[in-house]
Structure formats: C-alpha cells, structure tokens
C-alpha positions in Angstrom: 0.0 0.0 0.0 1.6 3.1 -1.1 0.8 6.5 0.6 0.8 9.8 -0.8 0.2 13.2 1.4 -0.1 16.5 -0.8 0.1 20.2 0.4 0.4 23.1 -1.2 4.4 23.4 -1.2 4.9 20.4 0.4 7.6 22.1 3.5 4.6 22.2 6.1 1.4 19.6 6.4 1.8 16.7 3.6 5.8 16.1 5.3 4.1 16.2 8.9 1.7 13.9 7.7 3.6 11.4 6.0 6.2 11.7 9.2 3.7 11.0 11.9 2.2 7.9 9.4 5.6 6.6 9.3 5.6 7.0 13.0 2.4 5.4 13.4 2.9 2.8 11.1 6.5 1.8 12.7 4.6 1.7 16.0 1.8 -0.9 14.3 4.1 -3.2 12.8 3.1 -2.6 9.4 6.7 -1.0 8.1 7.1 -3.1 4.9 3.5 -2.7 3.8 2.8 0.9 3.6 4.8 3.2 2.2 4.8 6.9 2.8 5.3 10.0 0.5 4.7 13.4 0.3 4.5 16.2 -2.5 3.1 19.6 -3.3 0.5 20.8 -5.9 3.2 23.9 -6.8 6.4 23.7 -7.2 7.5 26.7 -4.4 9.7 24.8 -2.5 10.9 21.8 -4.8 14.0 20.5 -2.9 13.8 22.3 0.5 13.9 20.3 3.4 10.3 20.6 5.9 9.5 23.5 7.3 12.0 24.7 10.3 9.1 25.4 12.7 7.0 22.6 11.8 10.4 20.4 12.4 11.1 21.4 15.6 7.4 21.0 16.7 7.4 17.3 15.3 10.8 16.9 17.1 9.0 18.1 20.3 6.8 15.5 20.2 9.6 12.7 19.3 8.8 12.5 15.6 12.2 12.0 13.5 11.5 14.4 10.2 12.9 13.6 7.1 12.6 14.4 3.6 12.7 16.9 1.1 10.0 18.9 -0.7 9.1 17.9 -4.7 6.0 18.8 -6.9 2.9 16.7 -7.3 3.1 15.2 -11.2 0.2 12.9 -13.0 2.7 10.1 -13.2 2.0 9.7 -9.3 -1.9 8.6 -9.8 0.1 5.6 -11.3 2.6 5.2 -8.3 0.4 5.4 -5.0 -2.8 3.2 -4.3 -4.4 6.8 -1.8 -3.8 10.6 -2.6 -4.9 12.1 0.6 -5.2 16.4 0.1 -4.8 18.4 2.9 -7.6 21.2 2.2 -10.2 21.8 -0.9 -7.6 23.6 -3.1 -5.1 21.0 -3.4 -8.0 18.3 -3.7 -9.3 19.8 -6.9 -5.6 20.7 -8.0 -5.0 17.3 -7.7 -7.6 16.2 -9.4 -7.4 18.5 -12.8 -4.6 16.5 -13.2 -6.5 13.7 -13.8 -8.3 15.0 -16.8 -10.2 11.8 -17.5 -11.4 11.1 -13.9 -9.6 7.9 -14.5 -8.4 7.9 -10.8 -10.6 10.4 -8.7 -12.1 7.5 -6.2 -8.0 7.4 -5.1 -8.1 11.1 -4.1 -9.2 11.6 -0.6 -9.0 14.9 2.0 -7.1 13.7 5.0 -9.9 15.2 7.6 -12.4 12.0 6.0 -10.0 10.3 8.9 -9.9 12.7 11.3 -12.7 11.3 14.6 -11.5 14.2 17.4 -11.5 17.4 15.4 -14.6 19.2 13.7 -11.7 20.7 10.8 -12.9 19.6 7.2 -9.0 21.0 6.4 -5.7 20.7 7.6 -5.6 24.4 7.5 -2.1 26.0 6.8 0.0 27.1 9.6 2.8 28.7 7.2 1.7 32.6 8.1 0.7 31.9 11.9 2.2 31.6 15.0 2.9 28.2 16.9 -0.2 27.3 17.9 -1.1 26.8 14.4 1.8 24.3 14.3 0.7 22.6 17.1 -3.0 22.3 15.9 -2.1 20.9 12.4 0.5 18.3 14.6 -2.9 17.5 16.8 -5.4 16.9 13.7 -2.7 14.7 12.0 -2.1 12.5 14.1 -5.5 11.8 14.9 -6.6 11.0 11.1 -3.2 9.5 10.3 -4.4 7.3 13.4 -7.3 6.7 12.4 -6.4 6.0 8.4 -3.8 3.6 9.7 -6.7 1.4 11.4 -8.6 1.9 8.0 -5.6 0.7 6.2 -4.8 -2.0 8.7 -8.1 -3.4 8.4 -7.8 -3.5 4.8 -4.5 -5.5 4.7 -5.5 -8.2 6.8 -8.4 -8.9 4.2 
C-alpha cells in the first residue's frame, strides 16, 4: 500500500503527515506494507527540506522528520494506491490533473479520517504563530491514526 500526502508546497502539512504515518505505522508493525510520501501541488519549494518550525514541533513530540519537498506530477496517480489532500484547493488541483477522472475515487481529503477534530481541512500554519503548528501536529495525528486502522483493516483482508 503506497501513501501519498499532498500540500500546497509540500515544506509544512503533507511532510508532517507522512512523518507522523511513518511514525504510526512503525509503532503498528506494518513498516514493509505501507509506504509513505509526500508532495506539493506547486512547485515553491521543490528540494527544500520541511518547514523549520514545523520540524522542531514534530521533534517536540519525538517524531524524526525527514525528507525533502518535490512537486505533485500525474505520473504519481500511477505510483500510490491513496492521494490524501490536505484542504479543498489542493484536492481539486490534484484532481485536474486527472483529466479523465480515471483515478478520482483514489483522491481523498485527510480530515475523512480525522474522529476528534470538527476541521474539514488541515488548514495552513505557514503565516501563523505556533499554535497553528501545534493544531495541524494535533489533527494529523489523529486522522493518520485513524487512516492507519482503516488501512490495517484492509491488509488483513
């Protein structure tokens, strides 16, 4: 099961999401079956390492943060088996790339897994102050959480 988390530039939410999965998914047992990426629907920060605050908030928490940000291309419908968007914006960005509607029932928003938060959007913390960091850490890793049991279900079937 491949895994594919997709911001806006890819230096803030998607590479806290798909470092608190890996997380999660490490803690579950699960390491070899689901793999974890990340991207952005522009290309503003192609090769930049995660966002320096939103690093040091994961790393707060114990999460190790790796990776480095890279553009959202059509070729990735092909690679991952769930496209999970962040907020409405990148959801129908995502999906104009898919210009036949061959794979829109892949495309989900990451909230459809969030069970402790009211937020329909990972909304982005990039302009605020740390609480917004904090907020977006809190949501993740309750619909990560809650995806993973989704997931984990599916795998044993």
């Amino acid at each position: 099961m491949k895994l594919l988390f997709v911001c806006l530039g890819n230096i803030c939410r998607s590479p806290a999401a798909e470092n608190i999965m890996n997380a999660q998914i490490d803690q579950a047992g699960l390491g070899g079956q689901i793999i974890c990426d990340s991207a952005g629907t522009s290309s503003y920060h192609v090769g930049d390492s995660p966002d320096r605050r939103m690093t040091e908030s994961l790393k707060k928490r114990g999460y190790r943060v790796q990776g480095r940000a890279r553009q959202f291309f059509p070729e990735d419908f092909e690679k991952f088996d769930l496209i999970l968007a962040m907020d409405q914006d990148n959801y129908r960005n995502i999906l104009a790339q898919d210009r036949q509607g061959k794979y829109k029932d892949k495309v989900k928003m990451i909230c459809d897994y969030a069970e402790k938060f009211g937020d329909r959007e990972v909304p982005d913390p990039y302009y605020g102050g740390q609480a917004g960091f904090e907020h977006v850490i809190d949501l993740l890793e309750d619909a990560c959480g809650h995806l993973l049991t989704s997931l984990g279900k599916e795998l044993v079937n």
